[in-house]
C-alpha positions as CSV (number, residue, x, y, z in Angstrom):
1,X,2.6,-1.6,7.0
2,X,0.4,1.3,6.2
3,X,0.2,2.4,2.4
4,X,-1.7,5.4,0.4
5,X,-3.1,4.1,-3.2
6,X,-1.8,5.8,-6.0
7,X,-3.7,4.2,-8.4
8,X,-6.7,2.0,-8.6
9,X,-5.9,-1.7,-9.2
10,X,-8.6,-4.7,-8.0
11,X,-7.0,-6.8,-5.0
12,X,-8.0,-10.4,-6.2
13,X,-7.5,-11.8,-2.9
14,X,-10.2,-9.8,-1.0
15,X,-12.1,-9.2,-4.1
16,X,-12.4,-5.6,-4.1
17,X,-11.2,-2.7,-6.9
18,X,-9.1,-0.4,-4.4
19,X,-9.4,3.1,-5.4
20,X,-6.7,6.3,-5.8
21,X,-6.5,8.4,-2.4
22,X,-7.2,5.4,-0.3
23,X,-5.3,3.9,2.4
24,X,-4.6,0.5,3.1
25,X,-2.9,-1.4,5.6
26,X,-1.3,-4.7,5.2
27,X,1.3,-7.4,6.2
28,X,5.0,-7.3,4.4
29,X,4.1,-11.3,3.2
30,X,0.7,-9.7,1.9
31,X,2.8,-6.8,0.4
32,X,5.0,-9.3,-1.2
33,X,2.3,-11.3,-2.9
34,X,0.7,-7.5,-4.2
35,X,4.0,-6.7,-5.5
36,X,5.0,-9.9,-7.4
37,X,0.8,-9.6,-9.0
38,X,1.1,-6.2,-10.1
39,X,4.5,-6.8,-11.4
40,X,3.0,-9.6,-13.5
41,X,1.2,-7.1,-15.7
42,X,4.5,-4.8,-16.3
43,X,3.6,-2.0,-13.5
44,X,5.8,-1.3,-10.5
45,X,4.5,-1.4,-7.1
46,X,5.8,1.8,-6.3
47,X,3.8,3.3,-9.0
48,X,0.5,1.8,-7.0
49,X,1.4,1.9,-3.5
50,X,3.3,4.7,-1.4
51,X,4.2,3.4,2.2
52,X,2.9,6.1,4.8
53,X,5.6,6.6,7.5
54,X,4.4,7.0,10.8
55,X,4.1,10.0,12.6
56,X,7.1,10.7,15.0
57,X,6.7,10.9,18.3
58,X,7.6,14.1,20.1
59,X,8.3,14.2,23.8
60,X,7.1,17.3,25.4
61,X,9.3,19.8,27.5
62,X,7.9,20.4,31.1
């Protein structure tokens, strides 16, 4: 899963402050686990983390 920052927060499990306007990528369990931790101090995960949706494919005509 593939997910644009929205707003900074520190990641305490690979010890780094994640900044706005980045991108990370991640499993759903890790997802999970940064969900339930940001929830912990009152702030929605959607208010963090936007899920990018991947680009759709497009067949060509010949």
């Amino acid at each position: 899963m593939k997910f644009k920052i929205k707003r900074d927060f520190y990641d305490w499990e690979s010890n780094v402050k994640r900044l706005a306007g980045g991108e990370l990528e991640i499993t759903e369990e890790r997802y999970a686990e940064l969900a339930d931790n940001i929830a912990s101090n009152g702030v929605a995960i959607s208010d963090v983390l936007e899920k990018i949706l991947p680009e759709p494919e497009f067949l060509e005509e010949d």
